[in-house]
Rosetta silent file (secondary structure, phi, psi, omega in degrees, C-alpha in Angstrom):
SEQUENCE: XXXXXXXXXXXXXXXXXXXXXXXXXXXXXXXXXXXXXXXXXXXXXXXXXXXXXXXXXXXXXXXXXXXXXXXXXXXXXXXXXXXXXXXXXXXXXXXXXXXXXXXXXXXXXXXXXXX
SCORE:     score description
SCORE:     0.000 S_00000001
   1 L     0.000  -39.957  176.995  105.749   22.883   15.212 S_00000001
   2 H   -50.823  -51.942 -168.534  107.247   22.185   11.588 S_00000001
   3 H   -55.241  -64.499 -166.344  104.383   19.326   11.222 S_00000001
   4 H   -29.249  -66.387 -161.931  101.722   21.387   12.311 S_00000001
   5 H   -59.215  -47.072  174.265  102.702   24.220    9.331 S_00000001
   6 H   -51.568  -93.291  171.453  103.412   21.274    6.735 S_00000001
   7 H    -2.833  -94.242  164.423  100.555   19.643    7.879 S_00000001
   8 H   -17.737  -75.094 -160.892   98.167   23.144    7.581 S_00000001
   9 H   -55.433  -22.361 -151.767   99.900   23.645    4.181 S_00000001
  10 H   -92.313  -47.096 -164.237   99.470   20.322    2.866 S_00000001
  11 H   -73.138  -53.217 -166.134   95.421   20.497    3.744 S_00000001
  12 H   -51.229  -44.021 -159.425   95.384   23.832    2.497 S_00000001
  13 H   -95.356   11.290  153.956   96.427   23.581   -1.043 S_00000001
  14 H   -64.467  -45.371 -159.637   94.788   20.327   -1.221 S_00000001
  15 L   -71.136   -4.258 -157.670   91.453   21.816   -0.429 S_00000001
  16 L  -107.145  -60.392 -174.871   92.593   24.382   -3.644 S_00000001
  17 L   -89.114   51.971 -161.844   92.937   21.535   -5.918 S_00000001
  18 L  -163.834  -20.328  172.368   89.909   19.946   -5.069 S_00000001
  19 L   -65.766 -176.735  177.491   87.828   23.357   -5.571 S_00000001
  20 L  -100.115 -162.100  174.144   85.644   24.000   -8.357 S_00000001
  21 L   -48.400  174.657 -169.176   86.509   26.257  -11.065 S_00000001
  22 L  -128.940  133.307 -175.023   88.364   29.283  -10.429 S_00000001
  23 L  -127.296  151.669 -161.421   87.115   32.501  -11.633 S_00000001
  24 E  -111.598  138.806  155.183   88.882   35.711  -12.198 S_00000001
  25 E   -82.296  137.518  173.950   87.516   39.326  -12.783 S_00000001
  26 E  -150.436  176.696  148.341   89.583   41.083  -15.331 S_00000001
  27 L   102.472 -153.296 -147.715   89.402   43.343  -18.360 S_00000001
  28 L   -98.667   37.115  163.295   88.794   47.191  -18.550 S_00000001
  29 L    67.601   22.579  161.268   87.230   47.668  -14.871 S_00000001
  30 L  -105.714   19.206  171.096   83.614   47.521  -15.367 S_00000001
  31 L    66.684   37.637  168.337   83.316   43.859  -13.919 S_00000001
  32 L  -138.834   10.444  158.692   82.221   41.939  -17.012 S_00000001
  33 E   -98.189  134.457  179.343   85.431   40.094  -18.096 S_00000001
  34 E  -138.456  129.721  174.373   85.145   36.844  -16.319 S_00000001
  35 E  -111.709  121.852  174.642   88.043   33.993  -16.714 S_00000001
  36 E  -102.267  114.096 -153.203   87.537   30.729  -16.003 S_00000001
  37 E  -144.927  123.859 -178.547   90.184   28.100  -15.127 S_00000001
  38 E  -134.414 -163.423  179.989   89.567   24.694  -14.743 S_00000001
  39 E  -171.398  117.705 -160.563   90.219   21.410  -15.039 S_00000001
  40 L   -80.126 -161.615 -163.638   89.560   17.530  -16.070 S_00000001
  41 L   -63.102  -24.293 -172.159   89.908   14.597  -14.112 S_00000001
  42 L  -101.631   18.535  164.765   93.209   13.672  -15.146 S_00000001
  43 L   104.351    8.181 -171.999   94.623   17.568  -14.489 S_00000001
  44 L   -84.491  113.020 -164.930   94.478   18.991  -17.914 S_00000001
  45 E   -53.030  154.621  147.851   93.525   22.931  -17.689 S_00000001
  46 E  -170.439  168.663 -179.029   90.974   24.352  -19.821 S_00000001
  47 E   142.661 -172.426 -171.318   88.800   27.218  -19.879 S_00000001
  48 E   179.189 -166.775 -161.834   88.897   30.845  -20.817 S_00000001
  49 E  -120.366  129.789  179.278   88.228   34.308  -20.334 S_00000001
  50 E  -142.228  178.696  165.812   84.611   36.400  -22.005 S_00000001
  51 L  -119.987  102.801 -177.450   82.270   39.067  -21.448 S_00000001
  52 L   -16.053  -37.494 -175.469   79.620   38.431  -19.169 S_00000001
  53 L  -116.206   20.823  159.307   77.143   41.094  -20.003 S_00000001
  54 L  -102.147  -42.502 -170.727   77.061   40.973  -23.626 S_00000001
  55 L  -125.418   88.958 -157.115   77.244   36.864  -23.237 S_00000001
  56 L   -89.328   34.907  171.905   76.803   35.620  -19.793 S_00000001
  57 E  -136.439  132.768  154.543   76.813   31.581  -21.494 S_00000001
  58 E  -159.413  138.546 -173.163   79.611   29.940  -22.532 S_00000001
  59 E  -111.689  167.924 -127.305   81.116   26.787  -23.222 S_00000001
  60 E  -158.835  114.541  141.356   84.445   25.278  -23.030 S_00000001
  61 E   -34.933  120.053  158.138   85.742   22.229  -24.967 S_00000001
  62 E   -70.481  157.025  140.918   87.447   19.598  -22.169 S_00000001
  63 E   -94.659  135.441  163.392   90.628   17.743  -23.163 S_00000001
  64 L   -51.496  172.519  175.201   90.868   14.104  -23.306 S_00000001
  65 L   -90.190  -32.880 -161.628   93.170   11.950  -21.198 S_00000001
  66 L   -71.226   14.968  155.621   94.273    9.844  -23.853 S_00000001
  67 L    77.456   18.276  170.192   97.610   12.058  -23.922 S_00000001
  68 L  -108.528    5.147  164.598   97.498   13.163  -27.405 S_00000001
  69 L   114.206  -28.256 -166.967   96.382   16.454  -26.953 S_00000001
  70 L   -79.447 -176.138 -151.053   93.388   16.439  -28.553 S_00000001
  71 E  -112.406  161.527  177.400   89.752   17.222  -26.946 S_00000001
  72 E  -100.609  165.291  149.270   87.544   15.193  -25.682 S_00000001
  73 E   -35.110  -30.187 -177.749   83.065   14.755  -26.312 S_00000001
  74 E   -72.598  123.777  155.647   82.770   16.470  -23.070 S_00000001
  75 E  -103.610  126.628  141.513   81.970   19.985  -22.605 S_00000001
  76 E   -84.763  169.846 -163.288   81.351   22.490  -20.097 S_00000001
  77 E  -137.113  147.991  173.939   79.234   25.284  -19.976 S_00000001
  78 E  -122.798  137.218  141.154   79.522   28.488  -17.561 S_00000001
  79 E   -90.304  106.755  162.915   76.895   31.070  -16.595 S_00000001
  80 E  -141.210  157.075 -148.615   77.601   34.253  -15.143 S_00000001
  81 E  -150.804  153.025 -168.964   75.620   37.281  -14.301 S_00000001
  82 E  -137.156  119.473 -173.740   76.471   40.476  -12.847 S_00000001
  83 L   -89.964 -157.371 -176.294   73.234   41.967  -11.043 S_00000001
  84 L   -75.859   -3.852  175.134   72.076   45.625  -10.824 S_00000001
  85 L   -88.989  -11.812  173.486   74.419   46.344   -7.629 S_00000001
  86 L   111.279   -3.973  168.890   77.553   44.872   -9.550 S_00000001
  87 L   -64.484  134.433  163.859   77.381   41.506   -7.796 S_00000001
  88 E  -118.014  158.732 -145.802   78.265   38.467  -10.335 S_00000001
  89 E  -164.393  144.815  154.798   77.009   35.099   -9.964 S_00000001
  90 E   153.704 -171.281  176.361   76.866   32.313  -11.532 S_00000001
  91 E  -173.504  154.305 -169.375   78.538   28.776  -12.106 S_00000001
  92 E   -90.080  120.740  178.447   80.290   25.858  -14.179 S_00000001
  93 E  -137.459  173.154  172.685   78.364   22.400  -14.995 S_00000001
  94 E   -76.733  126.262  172.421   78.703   19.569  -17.338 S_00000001
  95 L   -35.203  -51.947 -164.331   76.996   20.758  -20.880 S_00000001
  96 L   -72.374  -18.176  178.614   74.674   17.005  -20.714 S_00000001
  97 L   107.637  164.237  -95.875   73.156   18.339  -17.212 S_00000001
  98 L    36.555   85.338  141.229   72.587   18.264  -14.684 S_00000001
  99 L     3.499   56.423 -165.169   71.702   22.383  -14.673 S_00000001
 100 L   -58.414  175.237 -175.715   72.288   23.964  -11.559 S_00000001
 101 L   -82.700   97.393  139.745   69.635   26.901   -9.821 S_00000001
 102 L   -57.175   96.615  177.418   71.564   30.026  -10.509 S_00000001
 103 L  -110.986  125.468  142.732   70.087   32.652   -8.328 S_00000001
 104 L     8.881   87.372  167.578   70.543   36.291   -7.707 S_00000001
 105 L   -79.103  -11.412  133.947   71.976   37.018   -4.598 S_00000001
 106 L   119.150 -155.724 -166.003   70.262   40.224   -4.625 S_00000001
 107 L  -141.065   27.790  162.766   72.419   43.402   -3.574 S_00000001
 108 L   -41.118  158.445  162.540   72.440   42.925    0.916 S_00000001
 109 L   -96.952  147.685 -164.170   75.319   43.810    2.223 S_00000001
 110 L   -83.714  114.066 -173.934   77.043   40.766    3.389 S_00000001
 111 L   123.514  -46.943  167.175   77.493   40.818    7.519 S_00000001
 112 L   -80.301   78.749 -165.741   74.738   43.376    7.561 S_00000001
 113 L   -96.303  140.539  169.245   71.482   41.210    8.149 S_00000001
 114 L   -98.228  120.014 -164.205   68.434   42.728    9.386 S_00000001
 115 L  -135.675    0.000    0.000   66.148   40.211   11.891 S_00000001
C-alpha cells in the first residue's frame, strides 16, 4: 500500500511540474489582479502579478541558464481577460509566436448544458 501512495504522489506532483503556467487571482476582490508564475527550461521562476482590466497584455523577461543571473532574449507574453459574467481567460506563449486562439468562454454554467 506504501507504493501505491508514493507512487500516486510521485505522478501527481510530477504532472504539477510539467503544467503550464500557474495563475493566481489576487488583489482587492474584484478579480482583475492576475499573477503569473512560471518557469524556463532549466527551472528558473519568472513572472509576475498585474491588472487585467486596465492591461490584459503583458510580458515577462525569461532568465538565462547560463547561471549568472542575468536574463535571457526570450520573452513571454500573457493575455488575460475577464468577461462580462466575471469569467477570466486567457493564456501564456512565447513573445516570437506562435499566438494562441484566446476565446471567450462565454458565461454557461459549467455542468449545466442544455441539449
Amino acid at each position: 500500500m506504501f507504493c501505491l501512495k508514493s507512487l500516486l504522489l510521485t505522478a501527481s506532483l510530477l504532472g504539477l511540474s510539467l503544467a503550464g503556467p500557474l495563475d493566481k487571482r489576487q488583489g482587492n476582490g474584484d478579480g482583475c489582479t492576475i499573477c503569473i508564475d512560471n518557469a524556463n527550461e532549466c527551472g528558473r521562476m519568472y513572472g509576475g502579478c498585474w491588472d487585467i482590466c486596465t492591461t490584459p497584455q503583458q510580458t515577462f523577461s525569461i532568465p538565462s541558464c547560463d547561471g549568472d543571473g542575468g536574463l535571457s532574449d526570450k520573452t513571454s507574453t500573457c493575455e488575460y481577460y475577464k468577461n462580462d459574467c466575471g469569467k477570466v481567460f486567457g493564456a501564456c506563449y512565447p513573445s516570437e509566436g506562435p499566438i494562441p486562439m484566446i476565446a471567450d468562454p462565454g458565461c454557461a454554467e459549467e455542468g449545466n448544458v442544455n441539449r
